[in-house]
C-alpha positions as CSV (number, residue, x, y, z in Angstrom):
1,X,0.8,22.0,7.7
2,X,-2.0,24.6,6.3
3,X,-1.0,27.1,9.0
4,X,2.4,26.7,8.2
5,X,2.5,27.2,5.0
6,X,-1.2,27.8,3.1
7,X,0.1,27.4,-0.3
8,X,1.7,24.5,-0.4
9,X,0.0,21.3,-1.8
10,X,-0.6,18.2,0.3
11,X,-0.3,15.1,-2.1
12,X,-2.5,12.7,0.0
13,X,-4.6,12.6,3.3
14,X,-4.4,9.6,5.3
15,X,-5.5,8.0,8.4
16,X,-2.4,6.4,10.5
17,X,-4.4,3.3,10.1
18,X,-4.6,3.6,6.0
19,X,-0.8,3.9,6.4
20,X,0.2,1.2,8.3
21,X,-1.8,-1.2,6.1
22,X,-0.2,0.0,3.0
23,X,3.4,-0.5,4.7
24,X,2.4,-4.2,5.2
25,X,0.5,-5.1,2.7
26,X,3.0,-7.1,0.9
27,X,4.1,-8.7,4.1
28,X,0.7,-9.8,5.1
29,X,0.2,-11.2,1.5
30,X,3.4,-13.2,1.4
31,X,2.5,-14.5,5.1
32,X,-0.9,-15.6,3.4
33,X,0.6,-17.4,0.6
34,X,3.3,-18.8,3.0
35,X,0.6,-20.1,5.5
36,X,-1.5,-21.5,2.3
37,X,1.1,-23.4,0.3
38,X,2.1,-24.6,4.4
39,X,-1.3,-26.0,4.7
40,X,-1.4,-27.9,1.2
41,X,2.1,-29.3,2.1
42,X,0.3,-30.8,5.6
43,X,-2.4,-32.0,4.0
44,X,-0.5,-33.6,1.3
45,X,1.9,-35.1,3.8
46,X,-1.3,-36.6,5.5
47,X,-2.6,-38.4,2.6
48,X,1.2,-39.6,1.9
49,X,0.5,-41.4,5.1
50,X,-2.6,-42.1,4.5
51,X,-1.8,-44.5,1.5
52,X,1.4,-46.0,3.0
53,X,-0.7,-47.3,5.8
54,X,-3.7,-48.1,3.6
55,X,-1.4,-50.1,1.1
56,X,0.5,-51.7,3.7
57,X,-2.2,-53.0,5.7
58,X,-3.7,-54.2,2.3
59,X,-1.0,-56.3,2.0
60,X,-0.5,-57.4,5.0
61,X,-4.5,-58.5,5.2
62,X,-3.9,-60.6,2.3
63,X,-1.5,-62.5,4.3
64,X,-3.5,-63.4,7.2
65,X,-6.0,-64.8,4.8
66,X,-3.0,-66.9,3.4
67,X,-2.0,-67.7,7.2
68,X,-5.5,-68.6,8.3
69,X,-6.2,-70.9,5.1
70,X,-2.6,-73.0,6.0
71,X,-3.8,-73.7,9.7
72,X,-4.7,-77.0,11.0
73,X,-8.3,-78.3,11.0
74,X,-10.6,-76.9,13.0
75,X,-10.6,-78.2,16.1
76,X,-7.1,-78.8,16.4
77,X,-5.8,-74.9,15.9
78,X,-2.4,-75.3,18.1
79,X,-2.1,-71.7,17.8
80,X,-4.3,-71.1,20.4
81,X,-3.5,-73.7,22.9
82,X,-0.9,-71.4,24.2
83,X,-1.5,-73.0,28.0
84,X,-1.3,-76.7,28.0
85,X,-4.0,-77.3,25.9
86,X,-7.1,-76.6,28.2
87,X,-7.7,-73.3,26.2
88,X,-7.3,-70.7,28.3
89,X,-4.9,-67.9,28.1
90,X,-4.3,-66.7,31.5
């Protein structure tokens, strides 16, 4: 450009490399905050889950304690005398 024309003023001096990170800057930053929000959603989604499972299985742990406390007597459990009553399962 100098040897072209000597007086003419160049406004800025960059590497290729200073220019192609400027052009995608912005792209880059929105595909950070994209990827970001992204992860909170999984994680949120996860502990969504999480509680479902964790309230359900409460619940459902209360009722086997009701179960087990409305069985027979010990002893006489028919529940598990699946076989003829000898007490084996296979």
């Amino acid at each position: 450009m100098h040897v072209l024309e000597p007086q003419a003023a160049i406004p800025s001096i960059q590497t290729m490399r200073q220019v192609v990170a400027s052009s995608v800057s912005e792209q880059r930053f929105q595909v950070i905050l994209l990827g970001t929000f992204a992860a909170i959603a999984v994680v949120l989604a996860c502990l969504g889950i999480y509680g479902v499972l964790a309230f359900t299985i409460s619940r459902r742990t209360s009722d086997i304690g009701r179960a087990n406390g409305s069985r027979s007597p010990a002893g006489h459990d028919s529940d598990f005398n699946t076989c003829g009553g000898n007490g084996q399962f296979w």
